[in-house]
MIDOSE-1310 file (N, C-alpha, C; in nm, 2 decimals, decimal comma, always signed):
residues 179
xxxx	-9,91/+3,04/+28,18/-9,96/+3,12/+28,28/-9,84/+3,21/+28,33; -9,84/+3,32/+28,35/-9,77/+3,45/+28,37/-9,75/+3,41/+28,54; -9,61/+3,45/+28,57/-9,61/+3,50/+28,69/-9,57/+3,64/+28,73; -9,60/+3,73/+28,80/-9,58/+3,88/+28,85/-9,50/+3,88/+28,99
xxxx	-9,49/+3,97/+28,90/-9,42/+4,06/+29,04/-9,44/+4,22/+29,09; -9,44/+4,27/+29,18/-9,50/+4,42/+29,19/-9,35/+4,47/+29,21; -9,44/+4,62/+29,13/-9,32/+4,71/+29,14/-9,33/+4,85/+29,22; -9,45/+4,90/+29,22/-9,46/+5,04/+29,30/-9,59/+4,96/+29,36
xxxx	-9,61/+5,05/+29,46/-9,77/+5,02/+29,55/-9,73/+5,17/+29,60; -9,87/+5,19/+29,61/-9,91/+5,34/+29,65/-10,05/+5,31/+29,71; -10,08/+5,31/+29,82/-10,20/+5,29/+29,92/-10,28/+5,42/+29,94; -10,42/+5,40/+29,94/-10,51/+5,56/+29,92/-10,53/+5,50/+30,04
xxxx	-10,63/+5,64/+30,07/-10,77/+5,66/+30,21/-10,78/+5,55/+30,28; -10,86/+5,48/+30,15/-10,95/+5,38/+30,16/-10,89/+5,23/+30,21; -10,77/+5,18/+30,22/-10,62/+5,14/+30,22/-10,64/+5,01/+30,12; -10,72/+5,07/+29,98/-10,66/+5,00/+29,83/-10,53/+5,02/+29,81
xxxx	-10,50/+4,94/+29,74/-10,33/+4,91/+29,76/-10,35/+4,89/+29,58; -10,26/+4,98/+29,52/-10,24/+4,99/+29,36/-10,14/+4,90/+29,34; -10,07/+4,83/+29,30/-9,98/+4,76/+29,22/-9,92/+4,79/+29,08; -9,85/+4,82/+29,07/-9,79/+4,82/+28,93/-9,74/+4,66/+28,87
xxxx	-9,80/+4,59/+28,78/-9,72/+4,47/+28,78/-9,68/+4,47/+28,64; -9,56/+4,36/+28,63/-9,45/+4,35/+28,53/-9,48/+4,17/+28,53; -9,46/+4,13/+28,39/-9,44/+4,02/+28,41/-9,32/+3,95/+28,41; -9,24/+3,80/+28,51/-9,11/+3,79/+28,49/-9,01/+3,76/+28,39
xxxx	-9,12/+3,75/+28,29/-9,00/+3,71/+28,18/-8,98/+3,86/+28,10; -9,02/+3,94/+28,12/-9,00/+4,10/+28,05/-8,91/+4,12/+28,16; -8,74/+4,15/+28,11/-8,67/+4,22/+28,23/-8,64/+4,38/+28,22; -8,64/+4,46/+28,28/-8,63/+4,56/+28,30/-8,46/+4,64/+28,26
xxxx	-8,50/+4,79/+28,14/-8,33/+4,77/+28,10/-8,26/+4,76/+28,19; -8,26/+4,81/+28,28/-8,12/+4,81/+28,37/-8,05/+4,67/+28,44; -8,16/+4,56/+28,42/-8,14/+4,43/+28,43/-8,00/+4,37/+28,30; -8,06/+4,46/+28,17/-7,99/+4,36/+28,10/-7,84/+4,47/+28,07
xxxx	-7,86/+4,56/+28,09/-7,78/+4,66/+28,06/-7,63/+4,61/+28,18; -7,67/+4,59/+28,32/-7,58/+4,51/+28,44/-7,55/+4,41/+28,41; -7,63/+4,32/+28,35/-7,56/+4,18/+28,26/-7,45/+4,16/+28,17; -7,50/+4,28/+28,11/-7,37/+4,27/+27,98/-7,24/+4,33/+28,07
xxxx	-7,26/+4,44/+28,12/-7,12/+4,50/+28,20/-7,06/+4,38/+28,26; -7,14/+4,34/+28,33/-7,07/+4,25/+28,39/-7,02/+4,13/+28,36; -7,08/+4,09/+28,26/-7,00/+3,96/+28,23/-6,86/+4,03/+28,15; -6,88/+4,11/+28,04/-6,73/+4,23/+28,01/-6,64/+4,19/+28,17
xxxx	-6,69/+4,27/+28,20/-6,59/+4,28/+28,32/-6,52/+4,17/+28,40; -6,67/+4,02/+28,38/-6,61/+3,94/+28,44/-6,51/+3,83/+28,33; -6,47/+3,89/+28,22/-6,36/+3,86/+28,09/-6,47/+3,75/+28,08; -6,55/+3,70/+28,05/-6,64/+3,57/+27,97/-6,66/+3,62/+27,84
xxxx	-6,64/+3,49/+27,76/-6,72/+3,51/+27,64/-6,79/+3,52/+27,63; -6,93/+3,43/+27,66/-7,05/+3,45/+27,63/-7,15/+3,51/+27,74; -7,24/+3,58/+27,68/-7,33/+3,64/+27,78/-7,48/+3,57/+27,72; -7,60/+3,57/+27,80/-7,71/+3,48/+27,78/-7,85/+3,61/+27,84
xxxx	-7,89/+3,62/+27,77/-8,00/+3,71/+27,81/-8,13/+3,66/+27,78; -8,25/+3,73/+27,80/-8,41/+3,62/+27,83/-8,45/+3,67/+27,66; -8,53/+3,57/+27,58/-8,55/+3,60/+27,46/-8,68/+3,66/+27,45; -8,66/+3,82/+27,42/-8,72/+3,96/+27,40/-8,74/+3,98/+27,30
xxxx	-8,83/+4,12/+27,28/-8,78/+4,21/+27,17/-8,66/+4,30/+27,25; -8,67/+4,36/+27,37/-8,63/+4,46/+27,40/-8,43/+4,42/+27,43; -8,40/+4,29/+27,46/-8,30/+4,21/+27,48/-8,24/+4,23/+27,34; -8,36/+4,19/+27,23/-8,28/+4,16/+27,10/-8,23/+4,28/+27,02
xxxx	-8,33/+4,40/+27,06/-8,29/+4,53/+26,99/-8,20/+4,60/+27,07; -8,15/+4,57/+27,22/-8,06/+4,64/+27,22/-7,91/+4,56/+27,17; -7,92/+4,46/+27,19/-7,82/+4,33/+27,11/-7,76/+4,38/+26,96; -7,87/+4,41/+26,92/-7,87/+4,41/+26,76/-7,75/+4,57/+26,80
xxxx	-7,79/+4,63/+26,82/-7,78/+4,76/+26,79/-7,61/+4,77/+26,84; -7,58/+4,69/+26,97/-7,46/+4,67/+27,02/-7,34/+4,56/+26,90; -7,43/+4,51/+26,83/-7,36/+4,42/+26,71/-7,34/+4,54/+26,59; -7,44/+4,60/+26,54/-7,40/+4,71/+26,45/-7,30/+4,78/+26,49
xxxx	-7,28/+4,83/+26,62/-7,17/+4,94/+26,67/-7,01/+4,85/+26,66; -7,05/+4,75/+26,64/-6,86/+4,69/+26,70/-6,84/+4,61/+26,85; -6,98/+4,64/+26,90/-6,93/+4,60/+27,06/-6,93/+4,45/+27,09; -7,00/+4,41/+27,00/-7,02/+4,23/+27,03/-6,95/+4,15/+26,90
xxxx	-6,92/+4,04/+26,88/-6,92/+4,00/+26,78/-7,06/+3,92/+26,72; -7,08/+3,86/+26,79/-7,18/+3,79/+26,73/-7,34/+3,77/+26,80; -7,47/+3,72/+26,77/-7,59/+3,73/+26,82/-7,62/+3,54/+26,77; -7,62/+3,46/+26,88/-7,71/+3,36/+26,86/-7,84/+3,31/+26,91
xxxx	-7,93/+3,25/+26,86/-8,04/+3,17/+26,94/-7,99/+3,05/+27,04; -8,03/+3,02/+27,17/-8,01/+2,88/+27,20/-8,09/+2,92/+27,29; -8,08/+2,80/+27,41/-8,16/+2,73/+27,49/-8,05/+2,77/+27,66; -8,13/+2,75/+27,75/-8,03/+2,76/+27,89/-7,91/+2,68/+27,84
xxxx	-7,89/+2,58/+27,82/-7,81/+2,45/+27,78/-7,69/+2,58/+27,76; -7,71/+2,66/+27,64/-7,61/+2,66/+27,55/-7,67/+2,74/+27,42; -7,56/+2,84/+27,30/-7,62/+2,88/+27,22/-7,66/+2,73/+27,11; -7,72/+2,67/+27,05/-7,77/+2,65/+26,98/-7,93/+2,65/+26,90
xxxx	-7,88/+2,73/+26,78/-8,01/+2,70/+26,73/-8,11/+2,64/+26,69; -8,07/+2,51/+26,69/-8,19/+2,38/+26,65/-8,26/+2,36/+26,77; -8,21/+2,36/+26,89/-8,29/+2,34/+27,02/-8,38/+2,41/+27,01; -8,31/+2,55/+26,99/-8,44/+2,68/+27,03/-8,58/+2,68/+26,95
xxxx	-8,59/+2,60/+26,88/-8,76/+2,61/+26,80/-8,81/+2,48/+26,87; -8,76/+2,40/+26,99/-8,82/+2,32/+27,02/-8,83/+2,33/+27,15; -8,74/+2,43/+27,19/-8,74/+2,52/+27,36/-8,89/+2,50/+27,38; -8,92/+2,54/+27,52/-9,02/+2,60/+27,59/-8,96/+2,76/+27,59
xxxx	-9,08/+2,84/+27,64/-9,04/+2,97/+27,63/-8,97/+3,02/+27,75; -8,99/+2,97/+27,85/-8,88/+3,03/+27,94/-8,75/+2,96/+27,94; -8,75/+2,86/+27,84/-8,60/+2,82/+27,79/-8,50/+2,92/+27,72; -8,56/+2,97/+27,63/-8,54/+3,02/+27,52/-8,40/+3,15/+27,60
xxxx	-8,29/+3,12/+27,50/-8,23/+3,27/+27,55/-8,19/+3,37/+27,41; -8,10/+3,46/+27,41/-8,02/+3,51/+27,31/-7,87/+3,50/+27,40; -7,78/+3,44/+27,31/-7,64/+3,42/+27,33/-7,56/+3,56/+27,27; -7,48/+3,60/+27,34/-7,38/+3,73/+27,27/-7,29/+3,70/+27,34
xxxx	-7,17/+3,68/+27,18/-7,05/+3,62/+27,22/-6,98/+3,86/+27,19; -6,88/+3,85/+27,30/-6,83/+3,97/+27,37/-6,70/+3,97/+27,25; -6,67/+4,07/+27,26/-6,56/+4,10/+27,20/-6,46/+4,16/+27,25; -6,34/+4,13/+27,27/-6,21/+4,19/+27,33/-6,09/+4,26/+27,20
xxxx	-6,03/+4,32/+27,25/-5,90/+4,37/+27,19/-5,81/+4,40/+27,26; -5,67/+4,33/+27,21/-5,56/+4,33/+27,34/-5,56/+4,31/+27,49; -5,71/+4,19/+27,50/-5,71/+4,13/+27,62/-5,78/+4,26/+27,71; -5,84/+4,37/+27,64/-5,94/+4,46/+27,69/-6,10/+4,49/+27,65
xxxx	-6,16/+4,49/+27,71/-6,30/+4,48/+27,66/-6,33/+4,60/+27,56; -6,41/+4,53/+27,45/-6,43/+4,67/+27,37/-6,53/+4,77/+27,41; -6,64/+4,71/+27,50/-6,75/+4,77/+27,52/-6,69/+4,82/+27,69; -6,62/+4,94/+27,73/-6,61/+4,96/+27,90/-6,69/+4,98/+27,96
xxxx	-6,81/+5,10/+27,90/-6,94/+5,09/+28,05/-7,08/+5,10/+27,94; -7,17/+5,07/+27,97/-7,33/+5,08/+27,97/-7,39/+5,10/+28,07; -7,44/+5,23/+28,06/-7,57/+5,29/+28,18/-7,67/+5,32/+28,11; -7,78/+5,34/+28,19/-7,92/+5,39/+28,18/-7,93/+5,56/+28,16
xxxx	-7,97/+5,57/+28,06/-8,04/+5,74/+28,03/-8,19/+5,75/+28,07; -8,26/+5,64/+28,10/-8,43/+5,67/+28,08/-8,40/+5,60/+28,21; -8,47/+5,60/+28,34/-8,48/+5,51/+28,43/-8,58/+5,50/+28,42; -8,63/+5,40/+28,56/-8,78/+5,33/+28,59/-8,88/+5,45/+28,69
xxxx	-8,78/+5,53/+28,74/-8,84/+5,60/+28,78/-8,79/+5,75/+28,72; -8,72/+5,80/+28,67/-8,73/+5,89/+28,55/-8,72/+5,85/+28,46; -8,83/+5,88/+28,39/-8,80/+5,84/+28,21/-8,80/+5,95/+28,10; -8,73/+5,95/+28,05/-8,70/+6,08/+27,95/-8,71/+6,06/+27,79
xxxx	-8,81/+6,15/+27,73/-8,81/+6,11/+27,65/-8,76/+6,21/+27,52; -8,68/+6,19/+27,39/-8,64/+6,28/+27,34/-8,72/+6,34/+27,22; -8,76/+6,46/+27,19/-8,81/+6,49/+27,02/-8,66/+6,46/+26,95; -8,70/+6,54/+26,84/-8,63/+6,51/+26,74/-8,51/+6,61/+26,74
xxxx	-8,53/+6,75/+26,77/-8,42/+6,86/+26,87/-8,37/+6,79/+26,94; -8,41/+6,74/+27,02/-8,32/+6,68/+27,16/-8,25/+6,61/+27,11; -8,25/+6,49/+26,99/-8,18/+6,40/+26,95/-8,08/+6,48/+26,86; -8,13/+6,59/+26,81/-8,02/+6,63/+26,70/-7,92/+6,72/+26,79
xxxx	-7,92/+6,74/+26,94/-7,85/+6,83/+27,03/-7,73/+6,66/+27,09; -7,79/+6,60/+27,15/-7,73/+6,49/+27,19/-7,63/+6,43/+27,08; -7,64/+6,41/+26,94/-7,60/+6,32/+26,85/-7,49/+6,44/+26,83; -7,50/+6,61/+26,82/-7,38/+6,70/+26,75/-7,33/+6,74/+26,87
xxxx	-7,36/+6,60/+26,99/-7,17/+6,68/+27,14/-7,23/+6,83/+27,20; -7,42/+6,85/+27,24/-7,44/+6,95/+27,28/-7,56/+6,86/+27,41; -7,56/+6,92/+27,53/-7,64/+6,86/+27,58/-7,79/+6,89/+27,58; -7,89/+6,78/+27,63/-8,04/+6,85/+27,60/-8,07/+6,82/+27,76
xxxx	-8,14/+6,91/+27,80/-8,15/+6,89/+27,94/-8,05/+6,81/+28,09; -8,11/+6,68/+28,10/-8,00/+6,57/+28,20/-7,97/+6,54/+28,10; -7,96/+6,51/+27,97/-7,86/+6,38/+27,93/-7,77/+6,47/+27,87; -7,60/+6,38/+27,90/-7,53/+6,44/+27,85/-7,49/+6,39/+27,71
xxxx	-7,42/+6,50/+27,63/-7,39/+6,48/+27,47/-7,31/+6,30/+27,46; -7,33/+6,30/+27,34/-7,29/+6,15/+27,28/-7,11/+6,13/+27,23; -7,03/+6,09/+27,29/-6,85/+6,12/+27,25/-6,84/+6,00/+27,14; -6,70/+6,04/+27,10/-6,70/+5,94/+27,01/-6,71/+5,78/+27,03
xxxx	-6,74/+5,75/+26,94/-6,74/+5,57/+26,96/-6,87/+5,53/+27,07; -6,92/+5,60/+27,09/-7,06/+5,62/+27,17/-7,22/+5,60/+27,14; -7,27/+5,50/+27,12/-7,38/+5,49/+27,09/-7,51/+5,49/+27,22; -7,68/+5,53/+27,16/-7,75/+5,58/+27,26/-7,88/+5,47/+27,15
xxxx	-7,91/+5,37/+27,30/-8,02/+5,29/+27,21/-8,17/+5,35/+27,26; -8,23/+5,38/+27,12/-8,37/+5,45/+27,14/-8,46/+5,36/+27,09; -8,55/+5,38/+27,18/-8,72/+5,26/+27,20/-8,81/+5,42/+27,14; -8,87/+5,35/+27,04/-8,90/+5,45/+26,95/-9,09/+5,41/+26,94
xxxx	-9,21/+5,43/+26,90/-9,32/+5,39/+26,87/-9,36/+5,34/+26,75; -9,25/+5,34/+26,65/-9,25/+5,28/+26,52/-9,25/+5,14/+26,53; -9,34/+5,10/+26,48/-9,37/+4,92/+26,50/-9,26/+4,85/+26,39; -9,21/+4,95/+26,30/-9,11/+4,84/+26,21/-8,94/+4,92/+26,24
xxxx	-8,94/+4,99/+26,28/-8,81/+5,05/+26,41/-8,87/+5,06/+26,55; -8,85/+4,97/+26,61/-8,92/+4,97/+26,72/-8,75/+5,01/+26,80; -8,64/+4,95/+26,80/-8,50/+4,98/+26,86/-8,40/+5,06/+26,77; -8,37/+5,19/+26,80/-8,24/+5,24/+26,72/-8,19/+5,31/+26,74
xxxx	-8,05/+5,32/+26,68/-7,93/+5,37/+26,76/-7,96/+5,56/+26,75; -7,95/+5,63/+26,85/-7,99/+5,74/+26,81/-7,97/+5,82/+26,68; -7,85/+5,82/+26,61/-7,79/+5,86/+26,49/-7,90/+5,82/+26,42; -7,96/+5,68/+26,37/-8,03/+5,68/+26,31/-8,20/+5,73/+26,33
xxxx	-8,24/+5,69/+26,46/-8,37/+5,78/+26,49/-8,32/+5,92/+26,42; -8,26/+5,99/+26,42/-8,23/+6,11/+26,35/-8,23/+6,12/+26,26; -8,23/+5,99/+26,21/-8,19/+6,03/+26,04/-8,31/+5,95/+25,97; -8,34/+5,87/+26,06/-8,52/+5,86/+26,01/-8,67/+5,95/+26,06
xxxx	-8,61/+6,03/+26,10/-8,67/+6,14/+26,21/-8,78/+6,07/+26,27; -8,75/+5,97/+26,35/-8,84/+5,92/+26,46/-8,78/+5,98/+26,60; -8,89/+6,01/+26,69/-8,85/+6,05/+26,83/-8,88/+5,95/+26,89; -8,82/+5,93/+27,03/-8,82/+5,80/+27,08/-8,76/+5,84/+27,24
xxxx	-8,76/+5,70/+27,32/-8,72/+5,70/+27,47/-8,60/+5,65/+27,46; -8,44/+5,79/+27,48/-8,35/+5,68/+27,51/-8,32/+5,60/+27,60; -8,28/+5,45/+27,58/-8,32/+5,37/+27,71/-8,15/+5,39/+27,76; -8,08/+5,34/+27,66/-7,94/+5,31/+27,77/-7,82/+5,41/+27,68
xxx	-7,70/+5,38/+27,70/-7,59/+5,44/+27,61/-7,44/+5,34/+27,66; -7,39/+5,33/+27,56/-7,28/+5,23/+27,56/-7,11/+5,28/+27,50; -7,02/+5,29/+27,53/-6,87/+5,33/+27,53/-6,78/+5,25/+27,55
């Protein structure tokens, strides 16, 4: 059984009351996006996030770039993966062990491009303006060492790093960007 939570209410005439609801184990990017910064920041090795797709593709995509070293399965306990096929599901996490150099974080900031309350979404122009260091509207161009994770409607790329949305010409919602 799901538990909810509301996110917008908008009350008419009549004083029906709309709800937007989210369920709590789907966390919202800017949840996990403040997670990772901050554990960076707070020098920890491991970071623990809720086991997603949307957790795991932005993970993945942060392991392709260099910014993490590694992606495991485990349990609240801890990363292990023999627990985790015997987890309950709100056990379940993804473990990402952080990566440093010279006692400095490789990853320094991750923010949001799409918010909850603006969401922006790019064609395939927009993405080829962003990826060649030109801007497309609000979002600013992509600098070096800079990756931009895109939530795309392709059920078998469902998460990817903009460069590649581009180069598989899928258009997509950039959610976050990382440096």
């Amino acid at each position: 059984m799901w538990e909810f939570r509301g996110i917008k209410k908008k009350t008419y005439e009549n004083n029906q009351t709309l709800t937007k609801l989210y369920p709590l184990g789907m966390p919202l990017p800017h949840d996990i996006c403040s997670k990772i910064q901050n554990a960076f920041r707070a020098r920890r090795q491991l970071v623990s996030l809720n086991h997603n797709k949307q957790s795991l593709g932005i993970l993945n995509i942060l392991l392709r770039a260099g910014f993490i070293s590694s992606i495991t399965r485990g349990t609240i306990a801890g990363p292990d993966p023999a627990a985790f096929n015997n987890a309950k599901e709100y056990e379940r996490r993804i473990w990402a062990n952080l990566k440093y150099r010279d006692d400095q974080p490789v990853l320094t900031n991750i923010e949001l491009v799409s918010r909850p309350s603006q969401r922006v979404f790019m064609s395939l122009s927009d993405l080829r303006l962003i990826c060649s260091g030109r801007r497309s509207g609000r979002v600013k161009p992509l600098g070096m060492g800079e990756v931009a994770m895109v939530k795309t409607d392709d059920k078998e790329h469902e998460w990817l790093e903009a460069r590649e949305a581009l180069q598989l010409k899928i258009p997509g919602e950039p959610v976050c960007r990382a440096r």
